[in-house]
Legacy VTK file of the C-alpha trace (Angstrom):
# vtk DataFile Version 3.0
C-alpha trace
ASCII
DATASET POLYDATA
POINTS 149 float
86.837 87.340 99.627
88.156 84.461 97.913
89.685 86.237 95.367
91.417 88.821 97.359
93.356 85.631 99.247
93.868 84.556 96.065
95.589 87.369 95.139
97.390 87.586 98.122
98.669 84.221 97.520
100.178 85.818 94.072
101.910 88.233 95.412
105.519 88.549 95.571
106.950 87.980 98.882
108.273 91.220 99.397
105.201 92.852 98.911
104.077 90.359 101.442
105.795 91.775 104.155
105.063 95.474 103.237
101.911 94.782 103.529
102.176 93.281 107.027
103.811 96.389 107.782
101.034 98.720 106.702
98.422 96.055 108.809
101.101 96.359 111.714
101.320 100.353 111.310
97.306 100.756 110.750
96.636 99.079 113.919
99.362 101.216 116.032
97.850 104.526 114.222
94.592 103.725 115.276
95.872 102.412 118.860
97.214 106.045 118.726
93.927 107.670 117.950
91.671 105.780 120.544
94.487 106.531 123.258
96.249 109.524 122.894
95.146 113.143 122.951
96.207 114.815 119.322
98.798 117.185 120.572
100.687 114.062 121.386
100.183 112.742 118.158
100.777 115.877 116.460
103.818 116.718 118.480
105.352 113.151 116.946
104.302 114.263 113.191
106.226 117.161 113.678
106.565 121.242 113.932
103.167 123.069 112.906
103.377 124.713 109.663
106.349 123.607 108.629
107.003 121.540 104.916
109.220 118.823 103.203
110.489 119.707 100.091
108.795 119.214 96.409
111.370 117.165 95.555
112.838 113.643 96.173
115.065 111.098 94.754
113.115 108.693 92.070
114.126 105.821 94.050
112.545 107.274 97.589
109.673 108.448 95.484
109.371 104.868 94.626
109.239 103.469 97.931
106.626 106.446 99.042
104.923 104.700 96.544
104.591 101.147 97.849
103.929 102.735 100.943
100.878 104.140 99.361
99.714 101.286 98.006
99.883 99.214 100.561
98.615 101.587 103.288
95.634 102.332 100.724
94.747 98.288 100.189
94.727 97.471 103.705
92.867 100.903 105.087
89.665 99.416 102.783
90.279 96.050 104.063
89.898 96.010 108.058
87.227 95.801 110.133
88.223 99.350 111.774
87.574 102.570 111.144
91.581 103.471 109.009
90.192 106.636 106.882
92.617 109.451 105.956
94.556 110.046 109.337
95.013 106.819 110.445
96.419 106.186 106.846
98.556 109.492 107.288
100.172 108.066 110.574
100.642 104.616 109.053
102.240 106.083 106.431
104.479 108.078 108.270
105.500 105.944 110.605
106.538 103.581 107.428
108.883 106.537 105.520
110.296 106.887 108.515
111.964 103.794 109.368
113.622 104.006 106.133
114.775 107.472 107.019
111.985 109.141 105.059
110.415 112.145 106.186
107.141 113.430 104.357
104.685 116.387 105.258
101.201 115.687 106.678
98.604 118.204 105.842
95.415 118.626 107.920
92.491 120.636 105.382
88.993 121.039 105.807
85.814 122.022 103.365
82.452 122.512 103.858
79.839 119.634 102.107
76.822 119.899 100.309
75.105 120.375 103.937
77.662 123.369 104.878
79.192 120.497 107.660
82.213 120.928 107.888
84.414 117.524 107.067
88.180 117.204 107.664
90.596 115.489 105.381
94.458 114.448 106.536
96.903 113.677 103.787
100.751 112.550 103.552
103.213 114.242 100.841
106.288 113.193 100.121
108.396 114.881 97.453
105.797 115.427 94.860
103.947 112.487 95.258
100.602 112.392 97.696
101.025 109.231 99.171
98.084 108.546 101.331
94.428 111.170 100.962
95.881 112.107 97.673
92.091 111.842 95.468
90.187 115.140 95.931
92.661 116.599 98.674
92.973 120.534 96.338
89.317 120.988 97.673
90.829 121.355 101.197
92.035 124.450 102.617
95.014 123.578 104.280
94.359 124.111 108.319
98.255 123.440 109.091
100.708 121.049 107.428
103.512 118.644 110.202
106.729 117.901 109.276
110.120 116.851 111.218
112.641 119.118 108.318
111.755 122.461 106.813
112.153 122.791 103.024
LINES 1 150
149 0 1 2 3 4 5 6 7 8 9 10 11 12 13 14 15 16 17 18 19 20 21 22 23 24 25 26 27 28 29 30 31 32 33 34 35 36 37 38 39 40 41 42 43 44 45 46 47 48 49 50 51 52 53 54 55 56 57 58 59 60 61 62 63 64 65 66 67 68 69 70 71 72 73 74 75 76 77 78 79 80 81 82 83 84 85 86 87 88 89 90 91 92 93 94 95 96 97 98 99 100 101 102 103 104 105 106 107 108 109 110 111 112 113 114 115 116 117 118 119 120 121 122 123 124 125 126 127 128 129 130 131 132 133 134 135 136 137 138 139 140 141 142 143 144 145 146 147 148
């Protein structure tokens, strides 16, 4: 523990305050989850079935990117449950107050077990921001987004 506050410390202080924005953001996704029913949460990710596009600007590719990362740091981090949709939301809500608009994608597989497991995961442009490890073994169930490509 001592050398993640070190780290912290380290760090510049604008990734400082993105990463109080992905605590701030993990803590209203899972707010979100424990409270509301999912076709509230799904009507604010978007239309059913519909996609972003497969391409963005480098530079919005590179904030996706941050948004990633520190979205992905913190979900391992808390003491609360922040696995791939609660990391989706975060996410999403982050692109979008800098006018960013990604597609989440809701997939499932079967396990070793034949249980079925879920797995939610946020695209933007090419880049998988959050759920992106492992997510081609998913058959897409339905994809959210706010613009068609």
């Amino acid at each position: 523990m001592w050398n993640s506050w070190k780290r912290f410390a380290a760090t510049a202080p604008a990734r400082k305050r993105l990463l109080g924005e992905a605590l701030l953001s993990l803590v209203l996704a899972r707010v979100a989850m424990a409270c509301m029913p999912f076709r509230r949460i799904a009507a604010w990710l978007g239309k059913p079935g519909i996609e972003t596009p497969v391409s963005a600007p480098a530079e919005a590719i590179d904030v996706a990117k941050d948004i990633g990362w520190a979205v992905g740091v913190l979900a391992r981090r808390v003491p609360w449950d922040s696995r791939c949709l609660a990391q989706a939301l975060a996410a999403t809500f982050m692109l979008r107050q800098r006018g960013l608009e990604g597609t989440v994608s809701i997939g499932g597989d079967k396990d070793a077990s034949a249980q079925l497991t879920a797995h939610a995961w946020l695209r933007f442009g090419p880049f998988m921001v959050t759920g992106g490890p492992g997510y081609e073994r998913f058959r897409i169930f339905t994809t959210f987004a706010r613009r068609k490509s």
